[in-house]
VEXGUSE-758156 format. One line per 8 residues: number of its first residue (from 1); their letters; for each residue x, y, z of C-alpha. Coordinates in nm, 2 decimals, always signed. Layout:
REM VEXGUSE-758156
NUM) a) X Y Z | ...
END
This chain:
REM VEXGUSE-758156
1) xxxxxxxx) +14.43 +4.42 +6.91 | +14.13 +4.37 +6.74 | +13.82 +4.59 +6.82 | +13.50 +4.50 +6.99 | +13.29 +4.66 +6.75 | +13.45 +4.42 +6.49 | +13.36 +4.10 +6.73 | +13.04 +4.12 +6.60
9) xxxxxxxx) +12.92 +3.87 +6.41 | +12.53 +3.77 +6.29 | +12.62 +3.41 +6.22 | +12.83 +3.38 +6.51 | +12.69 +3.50 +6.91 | +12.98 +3.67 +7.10 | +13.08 +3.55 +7.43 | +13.21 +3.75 +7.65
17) xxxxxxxx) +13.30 +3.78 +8.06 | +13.34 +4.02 +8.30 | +13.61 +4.10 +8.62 | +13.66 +4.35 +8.88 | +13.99 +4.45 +9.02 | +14.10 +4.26 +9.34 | +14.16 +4.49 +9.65 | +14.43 +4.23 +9.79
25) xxxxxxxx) +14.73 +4.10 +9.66 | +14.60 +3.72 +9.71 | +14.34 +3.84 +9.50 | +14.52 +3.99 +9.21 | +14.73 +3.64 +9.25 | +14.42 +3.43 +9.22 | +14.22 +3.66 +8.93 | +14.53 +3.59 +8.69
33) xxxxxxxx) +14.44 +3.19 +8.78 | +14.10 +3.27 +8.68 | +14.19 +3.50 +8.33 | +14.36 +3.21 +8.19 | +14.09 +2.92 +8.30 | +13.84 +3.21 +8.14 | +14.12 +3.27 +7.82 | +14.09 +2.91 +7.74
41) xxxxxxxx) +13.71 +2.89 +7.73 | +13.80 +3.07 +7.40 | +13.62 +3.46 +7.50 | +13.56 +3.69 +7.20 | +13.65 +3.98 +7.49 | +13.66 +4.05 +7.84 | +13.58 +4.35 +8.03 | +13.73 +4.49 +8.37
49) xxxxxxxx) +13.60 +4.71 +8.64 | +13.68 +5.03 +8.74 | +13.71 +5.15 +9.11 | +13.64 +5.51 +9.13 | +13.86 +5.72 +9.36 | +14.08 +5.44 +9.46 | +14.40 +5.20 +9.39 | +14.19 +4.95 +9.14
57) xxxxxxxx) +14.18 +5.26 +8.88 | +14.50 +5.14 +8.80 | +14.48 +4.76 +8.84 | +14.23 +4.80 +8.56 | +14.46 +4.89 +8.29 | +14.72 +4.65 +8.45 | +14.45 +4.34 +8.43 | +14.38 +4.48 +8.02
65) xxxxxxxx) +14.69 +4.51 +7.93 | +14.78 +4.14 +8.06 | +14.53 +3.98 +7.91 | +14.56 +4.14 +7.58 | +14.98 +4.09 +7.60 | +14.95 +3.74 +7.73 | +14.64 +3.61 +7.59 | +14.57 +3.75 +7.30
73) xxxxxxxx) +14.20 +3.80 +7.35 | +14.00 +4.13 +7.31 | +13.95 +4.36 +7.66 | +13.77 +4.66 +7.75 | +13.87 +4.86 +8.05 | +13.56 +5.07 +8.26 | +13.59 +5.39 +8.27 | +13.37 +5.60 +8.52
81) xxxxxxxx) +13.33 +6.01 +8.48 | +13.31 +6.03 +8.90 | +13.54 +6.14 +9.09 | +13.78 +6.26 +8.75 | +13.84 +6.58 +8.60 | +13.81 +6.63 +8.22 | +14.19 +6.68 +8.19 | +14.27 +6.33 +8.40
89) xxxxxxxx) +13.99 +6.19 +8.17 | +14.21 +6.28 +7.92 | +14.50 +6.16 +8.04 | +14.37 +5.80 +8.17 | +14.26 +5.75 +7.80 | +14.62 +5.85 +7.66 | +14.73 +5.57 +7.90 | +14.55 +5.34 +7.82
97) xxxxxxxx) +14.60 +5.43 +7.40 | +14.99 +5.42 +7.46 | +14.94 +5.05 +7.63 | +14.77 +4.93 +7.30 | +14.42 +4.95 +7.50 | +14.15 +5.01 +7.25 | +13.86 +4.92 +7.41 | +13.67 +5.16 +7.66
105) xxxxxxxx) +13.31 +5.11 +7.81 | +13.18 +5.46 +7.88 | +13.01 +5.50 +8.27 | +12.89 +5.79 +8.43 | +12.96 +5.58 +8.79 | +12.85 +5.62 +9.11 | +13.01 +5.83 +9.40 | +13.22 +5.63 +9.64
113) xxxxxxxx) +13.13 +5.49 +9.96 | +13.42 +5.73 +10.09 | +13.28 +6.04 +9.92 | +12.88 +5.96 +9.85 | +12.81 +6.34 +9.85 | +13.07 +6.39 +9.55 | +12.86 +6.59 +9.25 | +13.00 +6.69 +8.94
121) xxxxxxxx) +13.17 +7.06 +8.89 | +13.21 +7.27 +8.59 | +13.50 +7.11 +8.49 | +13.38 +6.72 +8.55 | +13.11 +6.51 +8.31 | +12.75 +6.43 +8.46 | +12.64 +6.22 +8.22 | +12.77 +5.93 +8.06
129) xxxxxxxx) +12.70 +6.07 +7.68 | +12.93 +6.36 +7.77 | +13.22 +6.10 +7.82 | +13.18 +5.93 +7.48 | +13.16 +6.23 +7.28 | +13.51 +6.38 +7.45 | +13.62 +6.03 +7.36 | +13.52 +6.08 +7.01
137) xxxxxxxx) +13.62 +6.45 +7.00 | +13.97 +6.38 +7.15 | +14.06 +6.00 +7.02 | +13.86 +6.00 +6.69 | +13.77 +5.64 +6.56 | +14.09 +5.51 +6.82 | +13.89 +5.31 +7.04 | +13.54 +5.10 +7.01
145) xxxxxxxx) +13.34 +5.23 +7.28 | +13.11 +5.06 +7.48 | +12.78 +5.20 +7.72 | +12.56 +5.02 +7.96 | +12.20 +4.96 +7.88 | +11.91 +4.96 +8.16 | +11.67 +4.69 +8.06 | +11.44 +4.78 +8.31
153) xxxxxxxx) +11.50 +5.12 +8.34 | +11.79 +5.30 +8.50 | +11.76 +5.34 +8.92 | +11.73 +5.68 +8.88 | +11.53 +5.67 +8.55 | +11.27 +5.40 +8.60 | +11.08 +5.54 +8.30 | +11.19 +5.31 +8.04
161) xxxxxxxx) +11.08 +5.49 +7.73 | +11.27 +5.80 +7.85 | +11.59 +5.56 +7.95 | +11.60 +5.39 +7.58 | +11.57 +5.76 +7.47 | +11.89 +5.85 +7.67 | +12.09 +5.55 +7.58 | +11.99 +5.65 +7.24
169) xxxxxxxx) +12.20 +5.97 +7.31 | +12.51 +5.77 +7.39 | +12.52 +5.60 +7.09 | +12.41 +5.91 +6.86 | +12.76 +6.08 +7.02 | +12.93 +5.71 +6.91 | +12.90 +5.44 +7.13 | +12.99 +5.09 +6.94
177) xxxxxxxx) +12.82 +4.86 +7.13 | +12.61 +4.81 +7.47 | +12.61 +4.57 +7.74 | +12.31 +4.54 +8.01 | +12.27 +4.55 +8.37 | +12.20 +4.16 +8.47 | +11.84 +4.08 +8.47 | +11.64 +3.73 +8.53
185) xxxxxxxx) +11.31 +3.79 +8.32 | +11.41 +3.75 +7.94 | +11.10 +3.98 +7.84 | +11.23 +4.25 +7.97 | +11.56 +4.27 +7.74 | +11.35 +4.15 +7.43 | +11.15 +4.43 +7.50 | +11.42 +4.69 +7.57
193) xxxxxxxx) +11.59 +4.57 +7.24 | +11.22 +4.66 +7.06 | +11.25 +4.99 +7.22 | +11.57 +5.06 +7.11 | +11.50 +4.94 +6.73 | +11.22 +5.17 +6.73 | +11.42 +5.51 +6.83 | +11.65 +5.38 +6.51
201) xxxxxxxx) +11.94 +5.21 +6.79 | +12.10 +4.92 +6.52 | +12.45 +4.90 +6.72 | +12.46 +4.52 +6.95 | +12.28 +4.52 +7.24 | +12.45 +4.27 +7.45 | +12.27 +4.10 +7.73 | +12.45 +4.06 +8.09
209) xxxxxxxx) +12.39 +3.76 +8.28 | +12.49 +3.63 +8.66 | +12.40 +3.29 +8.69 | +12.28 +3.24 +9.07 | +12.46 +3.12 +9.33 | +12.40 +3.28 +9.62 | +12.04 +3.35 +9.69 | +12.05 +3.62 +10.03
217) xxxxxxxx) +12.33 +3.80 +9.85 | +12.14 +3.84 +9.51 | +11.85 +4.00 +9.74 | +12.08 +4.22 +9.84 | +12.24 +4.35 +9.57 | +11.93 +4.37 +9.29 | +11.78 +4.59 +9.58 | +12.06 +4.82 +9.53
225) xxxxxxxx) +12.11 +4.82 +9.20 | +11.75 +4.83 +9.08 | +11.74 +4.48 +8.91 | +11.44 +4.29 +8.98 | +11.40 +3.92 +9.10 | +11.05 +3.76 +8.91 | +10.85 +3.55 +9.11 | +10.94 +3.25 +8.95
233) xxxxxxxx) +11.33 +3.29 +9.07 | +11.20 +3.33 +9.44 | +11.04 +3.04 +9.41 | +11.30 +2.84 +9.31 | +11.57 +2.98 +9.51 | +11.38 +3.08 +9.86 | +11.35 +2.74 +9.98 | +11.70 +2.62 +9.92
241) xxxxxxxx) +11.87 +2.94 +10.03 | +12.12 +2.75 +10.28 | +12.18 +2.47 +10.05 | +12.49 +2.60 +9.86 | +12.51 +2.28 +9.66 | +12.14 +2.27 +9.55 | +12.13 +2.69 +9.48 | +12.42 +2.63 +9.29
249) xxxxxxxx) +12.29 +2.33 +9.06 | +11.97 +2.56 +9.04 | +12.15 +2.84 +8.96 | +12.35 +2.66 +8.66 | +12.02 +2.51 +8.52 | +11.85 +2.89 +8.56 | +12.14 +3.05 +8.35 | +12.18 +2.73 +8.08
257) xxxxxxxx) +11.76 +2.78 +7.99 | +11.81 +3.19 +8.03 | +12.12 +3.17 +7.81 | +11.98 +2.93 +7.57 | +11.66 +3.12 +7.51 | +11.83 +3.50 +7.47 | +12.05 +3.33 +7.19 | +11.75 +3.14 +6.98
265) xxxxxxxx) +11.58 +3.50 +6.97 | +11.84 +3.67 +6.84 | +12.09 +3.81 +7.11 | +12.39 +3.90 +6.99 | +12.57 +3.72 +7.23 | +12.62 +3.68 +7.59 | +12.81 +3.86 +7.86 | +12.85 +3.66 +8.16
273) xxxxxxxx) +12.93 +3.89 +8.57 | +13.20 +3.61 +8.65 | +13.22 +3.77 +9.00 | +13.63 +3.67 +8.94 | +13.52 +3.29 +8.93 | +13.53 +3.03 +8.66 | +13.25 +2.81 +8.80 | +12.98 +2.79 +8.71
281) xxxxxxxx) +13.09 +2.98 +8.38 | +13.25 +2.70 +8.34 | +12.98 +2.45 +8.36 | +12.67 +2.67 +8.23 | +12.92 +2.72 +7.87 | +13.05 +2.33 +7.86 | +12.65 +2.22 +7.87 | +12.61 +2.42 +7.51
289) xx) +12.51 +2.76 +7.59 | +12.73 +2.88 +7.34
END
């Protein structure tokens, strides 16, 4: 199975999707619906989650492995340092190498809900660099590994000079590619790309993008994840909050213009947070976005 760091292509943008594993069986049933609605929008890869400390470890190697075996198209499987040992480390990633799986995106991860007090031992990794080197120590050139970028900083690193600097670090131990934490303001990835290019970072820097279409629960979650929400998106979303058919015809034009201009300045490509639905991917790619 080909490589992600061989998707890559200047004359071509990649397009790419992401999943998280379903915590029901209706939910596994209706995620294989969605992989091959999202299989036949023609993907150059698609990632899945990983649950830390819990069942979905495992439904993310089962949801790679089918969609590599039955569809032929590129995945990556998440792999988090919480929560795991160096030696299960090791043997998750012999796992997933004897089910053809050669595609890993490298997270440090947050402690569980379950265990939010959990802090890494002598014998665990604390950062995320320390994961892709022992990938690289132990599996050599075997897999393409991937890293998430922080355009606006990381939560815990809102100094953005000093986070380029440390994603720098992930990708002098060899990293192949990154992909971003979602954000709505275009000038800050252009920016965090600049940054990158001047610490001498030349690997793809791949923006992630969630179109909107639900404005309350987008409040929510960028407060927890550290994302911010310009202005100009409140504006637009704020008074039609209850409307779910106007937020959602909003939220398609947002991410078509958002898409459109990443792409004309040079991003790589696109990977879309598909929140295990094909619309509005669906919709936002049909109207030319790639």
């Amino acid at each position: 199975m080909k490589k992600i760091a061989e998707c890559f292509n200047k004359l071509k943008p990649t397009l790419s999707f992401e999943l998280f594993p379903p915590k029901t069986d209706e939910g596994y049933a209706k995620l294989l619906n969605t992989i091959e609605a999202l299989c036949g929008l023609k993907p150059d890869f698609i990632s899945c989650t990983y649950g830390a400390g819990g069942g979905s470890r495992e439904k993310t190697l089962d949801i790679v492995e089918h969609i590599q075996q039955k569809y032929h198209v590129p995945a990556v499987a998440h792999l988090t340092c919480v929560l795991h040992t160096k030696d299960e480390i090791k043997s998750i990633l012999s796992n997933m190498k004897a089910r053809g799986i050669s595609n890993v995106l490298a997270l440090r991860g947050d402690p569980p809900k379950n265990n939010p007090d959990w802090t890494p031992g002598e014998n665990n990794f604390k950062y995320s660099w320390e994961l892709v080197a022992f990938i690289r120590k132990y599996f050599g050139d075997y897999f393409s590994i991937g890293v998430a970028g922080f355009p606006e900083g990381h939560l815990l690193c809102p100094d953005r000079q000093l986070d380029a600097e440390y994603l720098k670090n992930k990708i002098d131990h060899g990293a192949n590619f990154v992909i971003t934490q979602l954000f709505f303001n275009n000038r800050d990835y252009f920016d965090y790309v600049a940054r990158l290019k001047k610490l001498g970072v030349t690997v793809p820097v791949i923006p992630g993008i969630l179109p909107i279409t639900d404005y309350p629960a987008l409040v929510r979650f960028t407060s927890l994840c550290g994302a911010t929400i310009p202005q100009e998106v409140h504006e637009i979303f704020k008074t039609i909050a209850e409307d779910k058919e106007k937020t959602l015809e909003a939220g398609i034009k947002f991410c078509v213009q958002q898409s459109r201009e990443l792409l004309k300045n040079g991003a790589p490509g696109l990977h879309f947070y598909t929140l295990n639905k094909i619309h509005p991917i669906d919709t936002i790619i049909k109207k030319g976005t790639l």
